[in-house]
Backbone of each chain as ProteinMPNN parsed JSONL, in Angstrom:
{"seq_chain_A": "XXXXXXXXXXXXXXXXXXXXXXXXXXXXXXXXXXXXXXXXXXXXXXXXXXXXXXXXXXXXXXXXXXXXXXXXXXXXXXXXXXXXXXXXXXXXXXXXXXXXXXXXXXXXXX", "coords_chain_A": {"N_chain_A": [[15.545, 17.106, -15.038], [15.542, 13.885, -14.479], [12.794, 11.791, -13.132], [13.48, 9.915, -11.784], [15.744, 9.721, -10.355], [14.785, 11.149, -7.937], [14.285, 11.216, -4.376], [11.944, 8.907, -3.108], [9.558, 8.862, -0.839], [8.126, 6.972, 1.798], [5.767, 4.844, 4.001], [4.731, 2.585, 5.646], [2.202, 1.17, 7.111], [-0.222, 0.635, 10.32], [-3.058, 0.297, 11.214], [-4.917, 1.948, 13.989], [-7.157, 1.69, 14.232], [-10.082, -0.652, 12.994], [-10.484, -3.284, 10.221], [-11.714, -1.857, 7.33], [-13.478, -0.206, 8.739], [-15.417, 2.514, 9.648], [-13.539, 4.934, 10.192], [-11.159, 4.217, 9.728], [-11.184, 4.669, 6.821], [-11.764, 7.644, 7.317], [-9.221, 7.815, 7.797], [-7.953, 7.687, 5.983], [-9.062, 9.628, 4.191], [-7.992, 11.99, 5.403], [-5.219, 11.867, 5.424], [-4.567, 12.088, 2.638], [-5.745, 14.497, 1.854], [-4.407, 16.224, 3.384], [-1.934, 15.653, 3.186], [-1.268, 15.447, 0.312], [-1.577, 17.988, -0.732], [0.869, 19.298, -0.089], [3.706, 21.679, -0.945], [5.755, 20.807, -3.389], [5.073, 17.758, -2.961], [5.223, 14.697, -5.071], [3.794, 12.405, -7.088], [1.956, 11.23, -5.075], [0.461, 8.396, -3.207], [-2.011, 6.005, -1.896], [-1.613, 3.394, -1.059], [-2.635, -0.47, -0.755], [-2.039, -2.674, 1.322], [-1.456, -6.285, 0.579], [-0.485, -8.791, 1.099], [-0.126, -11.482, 3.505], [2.205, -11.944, 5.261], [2.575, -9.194, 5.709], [3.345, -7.155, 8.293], [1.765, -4.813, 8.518], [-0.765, -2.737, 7.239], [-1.366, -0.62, 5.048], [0.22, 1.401, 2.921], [2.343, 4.947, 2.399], [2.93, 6.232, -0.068], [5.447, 8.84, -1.574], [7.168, 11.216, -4.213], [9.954, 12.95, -4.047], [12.321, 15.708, -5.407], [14.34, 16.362, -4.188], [16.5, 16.752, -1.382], [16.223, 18.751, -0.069], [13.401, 19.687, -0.314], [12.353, 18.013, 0.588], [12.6, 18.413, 3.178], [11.729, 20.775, 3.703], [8.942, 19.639, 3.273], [8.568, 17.917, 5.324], [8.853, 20.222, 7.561], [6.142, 21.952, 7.0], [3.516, 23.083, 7.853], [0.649, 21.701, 7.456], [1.872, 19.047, 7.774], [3.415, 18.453, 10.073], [3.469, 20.993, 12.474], [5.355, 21.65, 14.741], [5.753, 23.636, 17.068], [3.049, 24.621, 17.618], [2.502, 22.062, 17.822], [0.297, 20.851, 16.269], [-0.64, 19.746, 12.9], [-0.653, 16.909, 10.325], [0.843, 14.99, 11.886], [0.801, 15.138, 14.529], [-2.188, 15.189, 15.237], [-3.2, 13.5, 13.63], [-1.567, 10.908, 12.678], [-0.3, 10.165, 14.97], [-2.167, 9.75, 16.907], [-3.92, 7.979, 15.172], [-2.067, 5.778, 14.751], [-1.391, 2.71, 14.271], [1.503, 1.527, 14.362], [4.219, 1.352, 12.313], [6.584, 1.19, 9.966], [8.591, 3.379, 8.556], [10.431, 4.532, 5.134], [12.622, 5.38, 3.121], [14.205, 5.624, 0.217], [16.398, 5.478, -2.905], [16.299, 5.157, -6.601], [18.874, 2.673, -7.464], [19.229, 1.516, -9.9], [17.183, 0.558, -12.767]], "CA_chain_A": [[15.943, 16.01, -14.131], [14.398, 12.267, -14.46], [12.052, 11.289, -12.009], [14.752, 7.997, -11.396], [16.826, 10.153, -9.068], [13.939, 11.708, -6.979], [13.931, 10.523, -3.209], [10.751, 8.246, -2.627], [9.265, 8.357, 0.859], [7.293, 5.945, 2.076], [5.697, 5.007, 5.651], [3.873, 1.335, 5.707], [1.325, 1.455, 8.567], [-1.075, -0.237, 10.923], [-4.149, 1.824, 11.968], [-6.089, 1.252, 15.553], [-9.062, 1.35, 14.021], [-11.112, -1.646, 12.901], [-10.21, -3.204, 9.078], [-13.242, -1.891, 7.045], [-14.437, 0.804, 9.329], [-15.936, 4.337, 8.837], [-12.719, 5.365, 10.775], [-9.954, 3.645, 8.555], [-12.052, 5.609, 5.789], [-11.775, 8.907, 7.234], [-8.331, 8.098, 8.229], [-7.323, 7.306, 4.598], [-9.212, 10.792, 3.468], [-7.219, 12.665, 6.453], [-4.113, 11.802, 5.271], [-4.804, 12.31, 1.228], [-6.237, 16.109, 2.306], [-3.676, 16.889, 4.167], [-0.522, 15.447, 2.923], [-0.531, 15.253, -1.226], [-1.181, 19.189, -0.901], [1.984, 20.562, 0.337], [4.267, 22.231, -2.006], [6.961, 19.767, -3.825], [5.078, 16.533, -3.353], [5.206, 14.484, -6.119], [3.198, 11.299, -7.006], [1.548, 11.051, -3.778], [0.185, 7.886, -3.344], [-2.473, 5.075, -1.24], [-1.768, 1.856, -0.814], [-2.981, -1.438, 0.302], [-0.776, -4.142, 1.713], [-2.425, -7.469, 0.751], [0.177, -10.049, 1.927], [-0.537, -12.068, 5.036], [3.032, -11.741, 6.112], [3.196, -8.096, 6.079], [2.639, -6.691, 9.828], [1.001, -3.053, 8.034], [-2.148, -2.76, 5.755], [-1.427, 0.63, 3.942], [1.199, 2.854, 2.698], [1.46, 5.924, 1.842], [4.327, 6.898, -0.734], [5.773, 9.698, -2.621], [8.504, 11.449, -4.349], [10.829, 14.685, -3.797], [13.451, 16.152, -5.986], [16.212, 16.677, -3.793], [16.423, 16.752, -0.033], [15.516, 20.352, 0.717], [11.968, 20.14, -0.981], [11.782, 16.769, 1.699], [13.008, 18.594, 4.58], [10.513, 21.644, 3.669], [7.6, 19.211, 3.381], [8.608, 17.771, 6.882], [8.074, 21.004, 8.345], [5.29, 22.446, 6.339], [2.432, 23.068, 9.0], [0.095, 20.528, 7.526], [2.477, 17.954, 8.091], [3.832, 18.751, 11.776], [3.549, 22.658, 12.798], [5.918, 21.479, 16.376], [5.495, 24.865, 17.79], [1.436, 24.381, 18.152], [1.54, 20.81, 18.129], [-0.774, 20.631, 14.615], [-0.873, 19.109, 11.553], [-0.504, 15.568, 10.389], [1.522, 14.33, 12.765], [0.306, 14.937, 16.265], [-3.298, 14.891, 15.294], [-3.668, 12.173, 12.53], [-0.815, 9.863, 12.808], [-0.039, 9.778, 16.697], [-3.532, 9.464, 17.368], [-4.91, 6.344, 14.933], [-1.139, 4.538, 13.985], [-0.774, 1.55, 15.804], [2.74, 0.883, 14.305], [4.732, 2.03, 11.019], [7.712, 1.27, 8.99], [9.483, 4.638, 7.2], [11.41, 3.685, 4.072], [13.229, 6.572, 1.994], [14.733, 5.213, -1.389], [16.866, 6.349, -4.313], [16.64, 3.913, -7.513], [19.984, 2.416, -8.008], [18.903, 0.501, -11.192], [15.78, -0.101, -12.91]], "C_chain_A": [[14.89, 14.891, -14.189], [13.721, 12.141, -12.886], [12.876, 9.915, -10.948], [15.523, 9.128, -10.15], [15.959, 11.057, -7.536], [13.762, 10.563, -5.742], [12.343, 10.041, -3.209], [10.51, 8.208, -1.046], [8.296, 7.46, 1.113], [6.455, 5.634, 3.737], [4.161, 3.697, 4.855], [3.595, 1.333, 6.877], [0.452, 0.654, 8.687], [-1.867, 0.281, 12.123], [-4.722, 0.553, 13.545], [-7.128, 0.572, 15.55], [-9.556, -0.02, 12.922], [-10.8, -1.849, 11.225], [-11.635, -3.238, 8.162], [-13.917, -0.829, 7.336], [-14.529, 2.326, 8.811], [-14.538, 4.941, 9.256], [-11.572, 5.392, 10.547], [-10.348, 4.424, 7.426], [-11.213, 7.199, 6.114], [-9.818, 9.222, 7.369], [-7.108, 8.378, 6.865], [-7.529, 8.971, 4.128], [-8.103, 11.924, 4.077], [-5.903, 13.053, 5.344], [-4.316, 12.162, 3.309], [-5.014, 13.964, 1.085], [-5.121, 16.977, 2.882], [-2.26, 16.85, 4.011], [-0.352, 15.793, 1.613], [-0.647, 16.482, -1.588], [-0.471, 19.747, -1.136], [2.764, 20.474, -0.845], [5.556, 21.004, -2.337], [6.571, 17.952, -3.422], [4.595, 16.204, -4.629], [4.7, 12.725, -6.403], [2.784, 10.679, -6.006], [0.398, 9.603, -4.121], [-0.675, 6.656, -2.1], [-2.61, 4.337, -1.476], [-2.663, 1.2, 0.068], [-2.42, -2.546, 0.193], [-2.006, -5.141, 1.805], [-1.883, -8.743, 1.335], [0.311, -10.33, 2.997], [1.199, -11.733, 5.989], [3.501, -10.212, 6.491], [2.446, -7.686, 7.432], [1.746, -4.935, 9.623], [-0.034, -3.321, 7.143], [-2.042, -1.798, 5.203], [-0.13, 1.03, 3.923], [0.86, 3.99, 2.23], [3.217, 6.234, 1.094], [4.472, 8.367, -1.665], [6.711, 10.188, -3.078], [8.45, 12.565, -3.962], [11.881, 14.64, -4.945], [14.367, 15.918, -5.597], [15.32, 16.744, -2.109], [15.817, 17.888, 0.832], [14.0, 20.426, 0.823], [11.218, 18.613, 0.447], [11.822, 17.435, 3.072], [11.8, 19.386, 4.765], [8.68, 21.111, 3.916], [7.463, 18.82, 4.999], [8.227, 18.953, 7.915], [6.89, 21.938, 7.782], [4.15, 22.167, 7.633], [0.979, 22.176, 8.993], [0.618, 18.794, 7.858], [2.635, 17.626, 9.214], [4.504, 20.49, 11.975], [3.72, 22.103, 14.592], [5.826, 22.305, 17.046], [4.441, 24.641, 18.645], [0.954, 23.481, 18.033], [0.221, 20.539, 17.112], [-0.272, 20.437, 13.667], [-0.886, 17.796, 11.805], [-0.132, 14.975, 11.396], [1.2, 14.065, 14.183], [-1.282, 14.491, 16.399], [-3.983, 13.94, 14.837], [-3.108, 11.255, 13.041], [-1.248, 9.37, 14.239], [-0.71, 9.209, 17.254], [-4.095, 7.505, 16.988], [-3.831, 5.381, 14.541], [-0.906, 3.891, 15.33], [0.753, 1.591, 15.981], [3.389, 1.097, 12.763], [6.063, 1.448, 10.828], [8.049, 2.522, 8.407], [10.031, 3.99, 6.636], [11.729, 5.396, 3.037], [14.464, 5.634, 1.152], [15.238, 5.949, -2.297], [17.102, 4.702, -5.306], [18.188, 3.789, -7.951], [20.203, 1.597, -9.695], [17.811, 0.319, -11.433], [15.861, -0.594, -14.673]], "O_chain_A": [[13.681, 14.998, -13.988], [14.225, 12.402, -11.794], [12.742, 9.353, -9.861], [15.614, 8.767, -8.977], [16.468, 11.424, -6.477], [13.307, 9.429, -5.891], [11.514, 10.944, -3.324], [11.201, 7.603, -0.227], [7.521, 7.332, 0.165], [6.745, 6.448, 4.613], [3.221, 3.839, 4.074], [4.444, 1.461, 7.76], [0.079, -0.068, 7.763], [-1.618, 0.554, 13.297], [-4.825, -0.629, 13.875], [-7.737, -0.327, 16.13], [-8.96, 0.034, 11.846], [-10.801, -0.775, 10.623], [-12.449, -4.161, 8.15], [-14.791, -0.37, 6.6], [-13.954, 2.994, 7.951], [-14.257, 5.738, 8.361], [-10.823, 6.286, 10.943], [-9.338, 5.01, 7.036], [-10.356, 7.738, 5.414], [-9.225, 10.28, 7.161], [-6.015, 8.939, 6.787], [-6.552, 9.625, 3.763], [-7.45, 12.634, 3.313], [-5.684, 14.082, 4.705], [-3.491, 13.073, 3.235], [-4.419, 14.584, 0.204], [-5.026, 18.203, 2.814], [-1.471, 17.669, 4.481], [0.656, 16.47, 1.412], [-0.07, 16.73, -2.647], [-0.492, 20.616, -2.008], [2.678, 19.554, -1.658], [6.152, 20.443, -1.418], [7.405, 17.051, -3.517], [3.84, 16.911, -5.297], [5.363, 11.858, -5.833], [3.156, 9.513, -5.878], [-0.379, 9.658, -5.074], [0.141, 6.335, -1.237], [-3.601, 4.043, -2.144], [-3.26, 1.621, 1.059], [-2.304, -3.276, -0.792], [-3.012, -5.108, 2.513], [-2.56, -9.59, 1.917], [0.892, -9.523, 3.721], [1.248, -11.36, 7.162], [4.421, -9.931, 7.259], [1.242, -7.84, 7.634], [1.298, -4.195, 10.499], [0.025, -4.235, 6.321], [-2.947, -1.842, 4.37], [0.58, 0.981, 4.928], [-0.236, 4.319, 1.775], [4.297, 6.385, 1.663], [3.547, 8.805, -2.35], [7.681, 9.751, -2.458], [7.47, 13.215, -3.599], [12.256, 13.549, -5.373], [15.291, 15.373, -6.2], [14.128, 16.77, -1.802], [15.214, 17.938, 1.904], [13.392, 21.011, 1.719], [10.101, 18.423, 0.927], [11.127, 17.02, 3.999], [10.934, 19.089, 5.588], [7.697, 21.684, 4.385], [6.585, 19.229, 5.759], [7.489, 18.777, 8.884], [6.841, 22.95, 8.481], [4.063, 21.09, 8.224], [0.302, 21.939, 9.994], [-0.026, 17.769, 8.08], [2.122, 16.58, 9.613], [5.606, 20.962, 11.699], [2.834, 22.081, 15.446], [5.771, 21.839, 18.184], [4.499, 24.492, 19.866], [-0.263, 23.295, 18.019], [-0.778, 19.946, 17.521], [0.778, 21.049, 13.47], [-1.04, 17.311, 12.926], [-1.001, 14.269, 11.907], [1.319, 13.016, 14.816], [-1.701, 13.731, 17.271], [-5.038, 13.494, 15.288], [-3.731, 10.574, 13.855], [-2.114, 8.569, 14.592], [-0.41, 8.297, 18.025], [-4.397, 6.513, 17.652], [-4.174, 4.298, 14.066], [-0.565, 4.118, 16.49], [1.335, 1.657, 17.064], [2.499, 0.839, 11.953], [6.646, 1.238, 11.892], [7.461, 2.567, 7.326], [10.358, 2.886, 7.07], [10.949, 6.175, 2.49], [15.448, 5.106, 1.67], [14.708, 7.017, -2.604], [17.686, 3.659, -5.011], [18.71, 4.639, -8.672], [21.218, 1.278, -10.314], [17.115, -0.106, -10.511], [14.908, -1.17, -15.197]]}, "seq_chain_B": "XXXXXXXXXXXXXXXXXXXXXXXXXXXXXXXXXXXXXXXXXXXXXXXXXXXXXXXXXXXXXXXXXXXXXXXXXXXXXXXXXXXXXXXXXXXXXXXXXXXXXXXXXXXXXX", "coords_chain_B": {"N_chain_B": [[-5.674, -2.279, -19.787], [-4.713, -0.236, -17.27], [-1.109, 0.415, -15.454], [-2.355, 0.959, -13.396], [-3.963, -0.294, -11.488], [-1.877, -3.043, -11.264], [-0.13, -5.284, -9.389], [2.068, -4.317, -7.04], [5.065, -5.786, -5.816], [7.193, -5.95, -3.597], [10.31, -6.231, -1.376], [12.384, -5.342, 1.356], [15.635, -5.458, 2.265], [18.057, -6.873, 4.472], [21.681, -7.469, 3.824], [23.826, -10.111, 4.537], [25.934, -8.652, 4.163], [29.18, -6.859, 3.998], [28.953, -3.578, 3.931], [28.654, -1.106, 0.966], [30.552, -3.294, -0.081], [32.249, -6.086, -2.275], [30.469, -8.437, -2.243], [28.153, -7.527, -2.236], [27.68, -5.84, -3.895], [27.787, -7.54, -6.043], [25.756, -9.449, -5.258], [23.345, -7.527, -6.095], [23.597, -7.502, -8.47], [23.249, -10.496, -9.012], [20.436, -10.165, -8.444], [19.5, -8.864, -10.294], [20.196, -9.806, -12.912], [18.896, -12.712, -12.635], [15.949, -12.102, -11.787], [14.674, -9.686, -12.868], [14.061, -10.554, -15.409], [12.424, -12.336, -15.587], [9.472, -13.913, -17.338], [6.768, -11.826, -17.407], [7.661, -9.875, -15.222], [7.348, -6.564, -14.605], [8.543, -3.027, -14.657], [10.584, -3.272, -13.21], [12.826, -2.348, -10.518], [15.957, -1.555, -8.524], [16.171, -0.706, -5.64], [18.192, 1.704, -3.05], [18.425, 2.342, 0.178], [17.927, 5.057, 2.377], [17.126, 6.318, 4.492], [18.093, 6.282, 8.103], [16.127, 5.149, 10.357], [15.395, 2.851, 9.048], [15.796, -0.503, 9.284], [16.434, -1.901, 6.894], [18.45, -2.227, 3.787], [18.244, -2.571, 1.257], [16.069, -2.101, -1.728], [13.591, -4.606, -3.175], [12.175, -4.095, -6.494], [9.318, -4.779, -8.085], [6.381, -4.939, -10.726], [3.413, -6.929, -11.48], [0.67, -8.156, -13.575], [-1.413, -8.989, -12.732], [-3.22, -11.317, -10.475], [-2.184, -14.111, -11.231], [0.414, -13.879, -13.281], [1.904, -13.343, -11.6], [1.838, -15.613, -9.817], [3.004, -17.493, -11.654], [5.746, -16.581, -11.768], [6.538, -16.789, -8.981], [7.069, -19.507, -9.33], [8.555, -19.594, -10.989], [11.72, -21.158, -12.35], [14.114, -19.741, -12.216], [13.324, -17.821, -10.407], [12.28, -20.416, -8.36], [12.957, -23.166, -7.865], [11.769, -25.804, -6.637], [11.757, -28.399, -6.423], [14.004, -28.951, -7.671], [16.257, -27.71, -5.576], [16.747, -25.258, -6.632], [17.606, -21.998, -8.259], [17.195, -18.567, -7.529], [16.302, -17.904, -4.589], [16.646, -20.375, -3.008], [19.722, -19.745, -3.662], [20.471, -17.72, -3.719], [19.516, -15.781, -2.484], [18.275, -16.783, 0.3], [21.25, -17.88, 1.472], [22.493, -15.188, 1.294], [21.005, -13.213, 2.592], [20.045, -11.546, 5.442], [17.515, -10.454, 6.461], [14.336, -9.294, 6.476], [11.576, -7.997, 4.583], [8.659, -8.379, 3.214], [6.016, -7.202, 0.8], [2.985, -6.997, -0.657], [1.164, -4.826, -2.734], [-1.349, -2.864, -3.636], [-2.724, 0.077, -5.249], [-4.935, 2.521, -4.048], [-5.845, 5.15, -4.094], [-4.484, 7.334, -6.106]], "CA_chain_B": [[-5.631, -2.07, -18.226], [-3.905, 0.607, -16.439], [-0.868, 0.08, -14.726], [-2.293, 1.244, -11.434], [-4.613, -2.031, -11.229], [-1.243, -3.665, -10.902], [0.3, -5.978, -7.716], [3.355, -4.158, -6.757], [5.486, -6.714, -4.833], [8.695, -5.508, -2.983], [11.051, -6.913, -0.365], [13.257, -4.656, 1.865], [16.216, -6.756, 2.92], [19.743, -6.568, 4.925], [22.433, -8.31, 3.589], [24.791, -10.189, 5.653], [27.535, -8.836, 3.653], [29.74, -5.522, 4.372], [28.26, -1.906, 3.274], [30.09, -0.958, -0.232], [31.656, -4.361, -0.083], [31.949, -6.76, -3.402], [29.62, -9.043, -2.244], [27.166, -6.733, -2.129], [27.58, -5.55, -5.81], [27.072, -9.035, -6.682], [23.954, -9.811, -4.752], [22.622, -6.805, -6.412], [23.894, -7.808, -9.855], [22.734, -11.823, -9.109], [19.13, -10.115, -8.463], [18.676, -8.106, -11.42], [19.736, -10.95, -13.937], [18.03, -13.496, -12.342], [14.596, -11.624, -11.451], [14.321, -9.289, -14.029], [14.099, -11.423, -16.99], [11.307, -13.249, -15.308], [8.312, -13.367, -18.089], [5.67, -10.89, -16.41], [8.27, -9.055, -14.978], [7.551, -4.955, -14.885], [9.2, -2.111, -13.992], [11.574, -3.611, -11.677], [14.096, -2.161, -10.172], [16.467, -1.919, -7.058], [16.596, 0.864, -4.943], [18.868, 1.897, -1.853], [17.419, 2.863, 1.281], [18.283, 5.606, 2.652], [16.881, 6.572, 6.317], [18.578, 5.86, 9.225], [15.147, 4.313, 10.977], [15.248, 1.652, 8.086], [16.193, -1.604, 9.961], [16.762, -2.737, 5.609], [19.623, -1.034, 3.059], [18.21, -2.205, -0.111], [14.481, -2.99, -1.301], [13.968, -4.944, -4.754], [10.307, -3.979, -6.385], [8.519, -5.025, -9.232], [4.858, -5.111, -10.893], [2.547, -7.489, -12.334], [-0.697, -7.451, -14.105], [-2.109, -9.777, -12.233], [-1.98, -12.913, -9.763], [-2.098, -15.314, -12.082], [1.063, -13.91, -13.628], [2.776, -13.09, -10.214], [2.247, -17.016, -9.314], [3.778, -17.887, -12.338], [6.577, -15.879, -11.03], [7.336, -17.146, -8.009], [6.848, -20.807, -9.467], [9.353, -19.55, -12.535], [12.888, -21.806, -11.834], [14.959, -18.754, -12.038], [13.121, -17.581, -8.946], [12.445, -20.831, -7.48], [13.195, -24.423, -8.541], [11.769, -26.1, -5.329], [11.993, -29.857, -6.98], [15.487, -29.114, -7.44], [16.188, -26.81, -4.67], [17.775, -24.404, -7.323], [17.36, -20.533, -8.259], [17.436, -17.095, -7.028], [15.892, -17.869, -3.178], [17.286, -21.01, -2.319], [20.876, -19.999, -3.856], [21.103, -16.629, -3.703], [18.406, -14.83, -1.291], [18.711, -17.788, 1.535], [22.757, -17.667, 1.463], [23.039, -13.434, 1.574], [20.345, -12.318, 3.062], [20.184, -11.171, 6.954], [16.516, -9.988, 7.454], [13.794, -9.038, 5.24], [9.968, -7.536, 4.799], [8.163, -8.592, 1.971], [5.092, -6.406, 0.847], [2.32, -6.9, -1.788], [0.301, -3.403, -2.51], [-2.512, -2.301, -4.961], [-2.897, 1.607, -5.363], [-6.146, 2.677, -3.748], [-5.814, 6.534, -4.672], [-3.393, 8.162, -6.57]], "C_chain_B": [[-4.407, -1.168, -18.104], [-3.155, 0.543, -15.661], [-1.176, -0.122, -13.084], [-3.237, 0.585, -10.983], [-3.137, -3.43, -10.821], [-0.884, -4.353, -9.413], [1.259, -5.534, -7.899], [4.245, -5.35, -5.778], [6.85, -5.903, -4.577], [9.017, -6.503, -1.751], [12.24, -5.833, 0.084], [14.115, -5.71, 2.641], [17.706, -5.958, 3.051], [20.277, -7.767, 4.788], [23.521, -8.283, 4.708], [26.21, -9.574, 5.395], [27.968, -7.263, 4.032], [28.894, -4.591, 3.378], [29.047, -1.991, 2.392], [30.596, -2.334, -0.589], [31.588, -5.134, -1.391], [31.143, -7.752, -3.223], [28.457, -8.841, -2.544], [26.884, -6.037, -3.727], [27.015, -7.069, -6.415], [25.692, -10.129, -6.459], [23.069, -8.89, -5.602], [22.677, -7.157, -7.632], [23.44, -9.496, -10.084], [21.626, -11.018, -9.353], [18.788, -9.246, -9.858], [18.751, -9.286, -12.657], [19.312, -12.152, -13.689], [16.296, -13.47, -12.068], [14.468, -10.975, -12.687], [13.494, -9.725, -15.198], [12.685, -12.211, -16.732], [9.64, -13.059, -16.518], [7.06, -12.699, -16.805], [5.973, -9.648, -15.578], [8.124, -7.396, -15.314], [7.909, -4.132, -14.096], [10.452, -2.607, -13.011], [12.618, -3.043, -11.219], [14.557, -2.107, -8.584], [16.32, -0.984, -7.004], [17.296, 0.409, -3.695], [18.062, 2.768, -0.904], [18.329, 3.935, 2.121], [18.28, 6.392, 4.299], [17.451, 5.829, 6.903], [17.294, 4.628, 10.153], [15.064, 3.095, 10.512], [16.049, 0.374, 9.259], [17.014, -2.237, 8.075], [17.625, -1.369, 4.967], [18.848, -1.055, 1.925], [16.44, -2.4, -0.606], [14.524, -3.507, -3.139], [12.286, -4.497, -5.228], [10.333, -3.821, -8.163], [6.634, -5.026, -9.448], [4.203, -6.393, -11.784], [1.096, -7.08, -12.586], [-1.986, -8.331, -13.397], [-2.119, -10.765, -10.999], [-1.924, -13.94, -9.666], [-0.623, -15.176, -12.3], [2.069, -13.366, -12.409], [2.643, -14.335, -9.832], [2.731, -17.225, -10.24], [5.714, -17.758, -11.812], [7.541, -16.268, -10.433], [7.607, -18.792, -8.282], [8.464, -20.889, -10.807], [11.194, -20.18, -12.203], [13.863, -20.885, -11.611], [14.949, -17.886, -10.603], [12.923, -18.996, -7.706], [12.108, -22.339, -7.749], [13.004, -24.714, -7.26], [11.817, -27.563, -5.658], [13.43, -30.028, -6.721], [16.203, -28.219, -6.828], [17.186, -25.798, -5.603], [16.898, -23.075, -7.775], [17.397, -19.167, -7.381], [17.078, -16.995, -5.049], [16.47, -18.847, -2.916], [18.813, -20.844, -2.253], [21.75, -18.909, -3.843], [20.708, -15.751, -2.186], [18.693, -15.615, -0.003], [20.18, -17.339, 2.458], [22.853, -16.283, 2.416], [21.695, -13.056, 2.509], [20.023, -12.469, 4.633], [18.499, -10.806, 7.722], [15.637, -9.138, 6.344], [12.548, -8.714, 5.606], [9.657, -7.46, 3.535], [6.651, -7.822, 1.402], [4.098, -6.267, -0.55], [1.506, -5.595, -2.056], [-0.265, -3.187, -3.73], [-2.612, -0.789, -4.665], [-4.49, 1.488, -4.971], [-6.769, 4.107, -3.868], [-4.353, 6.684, -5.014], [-3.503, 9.627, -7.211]], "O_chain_B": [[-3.341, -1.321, -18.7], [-3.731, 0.551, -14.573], [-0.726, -0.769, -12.138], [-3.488, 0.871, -9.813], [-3.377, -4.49, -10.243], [-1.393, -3.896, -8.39], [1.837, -5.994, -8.883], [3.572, -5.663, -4.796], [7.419, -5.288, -5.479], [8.244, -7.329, -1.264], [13.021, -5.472, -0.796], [13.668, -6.571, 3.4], [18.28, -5.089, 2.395], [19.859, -8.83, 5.247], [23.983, -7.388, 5.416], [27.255, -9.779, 6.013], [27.067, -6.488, 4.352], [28.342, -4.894, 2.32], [30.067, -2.67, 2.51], [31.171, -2.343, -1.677], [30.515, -4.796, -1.891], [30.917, -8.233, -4.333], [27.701, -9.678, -3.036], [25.843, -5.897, -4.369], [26.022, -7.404, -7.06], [25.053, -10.998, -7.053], [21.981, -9.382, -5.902], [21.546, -7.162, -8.117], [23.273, -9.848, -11.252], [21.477, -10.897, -10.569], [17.629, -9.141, -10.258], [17.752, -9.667, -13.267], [19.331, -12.866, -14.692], [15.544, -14.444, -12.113], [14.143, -11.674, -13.647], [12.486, -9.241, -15.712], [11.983, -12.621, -17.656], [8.874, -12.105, -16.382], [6.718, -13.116, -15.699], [5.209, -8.738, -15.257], [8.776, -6.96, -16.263], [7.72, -4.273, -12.888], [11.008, -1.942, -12.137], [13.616, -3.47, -11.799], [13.859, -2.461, -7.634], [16.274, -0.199, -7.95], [17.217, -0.729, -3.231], [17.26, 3.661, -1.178], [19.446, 3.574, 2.492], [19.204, 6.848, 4.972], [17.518, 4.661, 6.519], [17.611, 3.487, 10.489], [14.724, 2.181, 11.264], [16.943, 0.776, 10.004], [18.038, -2.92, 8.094], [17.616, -0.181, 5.288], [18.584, 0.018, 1.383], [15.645, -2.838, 0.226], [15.189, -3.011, -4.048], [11.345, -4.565, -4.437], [10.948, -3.18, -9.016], [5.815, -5.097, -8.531], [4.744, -6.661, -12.857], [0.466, -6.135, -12.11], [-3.198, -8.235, -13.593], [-1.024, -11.028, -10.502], [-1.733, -14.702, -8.719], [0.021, -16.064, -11.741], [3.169, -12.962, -12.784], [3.67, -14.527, -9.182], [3.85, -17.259, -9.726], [6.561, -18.628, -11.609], [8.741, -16.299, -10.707], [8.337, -19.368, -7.475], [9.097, -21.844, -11.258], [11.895, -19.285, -11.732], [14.62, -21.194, -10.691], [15.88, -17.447, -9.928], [13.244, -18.869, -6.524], [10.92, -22.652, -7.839], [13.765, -24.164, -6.464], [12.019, -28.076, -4.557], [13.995, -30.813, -5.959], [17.027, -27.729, -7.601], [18.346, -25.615, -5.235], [15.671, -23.074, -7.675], [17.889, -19.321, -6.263], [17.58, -16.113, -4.352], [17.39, -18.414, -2.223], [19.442, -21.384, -1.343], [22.977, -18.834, -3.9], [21.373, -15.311, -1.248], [19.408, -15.031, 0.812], [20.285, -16.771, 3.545], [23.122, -16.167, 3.611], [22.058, -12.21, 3.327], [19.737, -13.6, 5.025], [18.222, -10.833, 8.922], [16.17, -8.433, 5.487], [12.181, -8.987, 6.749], [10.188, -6.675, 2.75], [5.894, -8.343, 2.221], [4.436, -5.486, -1.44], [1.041, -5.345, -0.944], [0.345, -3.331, -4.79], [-2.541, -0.576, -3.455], [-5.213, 0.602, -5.426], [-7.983, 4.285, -3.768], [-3.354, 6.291, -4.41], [-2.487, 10.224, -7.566]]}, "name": "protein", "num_of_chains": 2, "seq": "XXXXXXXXXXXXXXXXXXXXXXXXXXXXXXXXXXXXXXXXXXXXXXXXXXXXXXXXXXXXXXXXXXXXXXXXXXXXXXXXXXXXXXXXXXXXXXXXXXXXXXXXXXXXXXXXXXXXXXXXXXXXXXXXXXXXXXXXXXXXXXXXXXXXXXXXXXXXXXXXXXXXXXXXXXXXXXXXXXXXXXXXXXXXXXXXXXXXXXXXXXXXXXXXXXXXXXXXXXXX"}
């Protein structure tokens, strides 16, 4: 299977913390440690939004296969373990995102 | 140079025109032979958006090597004849399009 039909996820964001700081740093490593791990991601990736009109300074993108291997990463316990309130989500995100965009994609043409 | 020194540029945008509808084939089919072709032009392609959260349906995204050759670009008449208010934004993008987020990004890990 081509990589062309693999769902892309995406999530363009806009941290709390200070542009520059030790804290945007750790927040960048956080999320790199903790997300491009789990099983079935695929080209995990950190951005930086340089255009004045965008309201986010980073993304973070990657692909999936198929929908299952997306759903699985969604609950994978580094991501968001909802039970005990841990992983990514309650402790990373919640905490330092000011404000986010999601974007999930399939290439119709390239 | 390595693509992943590149300027990705994208635009997530809702068209005013019906879901499925033939307008909508043809906005998508104006933007590929009008952008595309653009000298400097890489990778480009459309994609469809797929999350519900998305406020946008479609997003268009391309790379350059630079942004020297990304002002060329936007200066190139096919994208944007502003002398003679003619090309792809004043005649196509203006017209159809409902609402948009434009987004420049450099890879900072991959």
């Amino acid at each position: 299977m081509s990589k062309d039909n693999y769902i892309i996820h995406s999530a363009a964001l806009k941290l709390k913390h200070e542009k520059g700081s030790e804290a945007e740093a750790l927040f960048l490593e956080k999320t790199w440690d903790m997300l491009s791990v789990i099983p079935g991601v695929i080209d995990f990736r950190l951005t930086k939004i340089i255009n004045d009109s965008s309201p986010y300074d980073f993304e973070i993108e990657m692909k999936f296969e198929n929908q299952e291997i997306f759903d699985a990463y969604n609950k994978h316990p580094n991501h968001w373990d909802k039970e005990n309130n841990k992983g990514f989500v309650p402790e990373v995100w919640m905490k330092e995102v000011d404000s986010f965009l999601e974007k999930d994609t399939v290439i119709i043409r390239k």
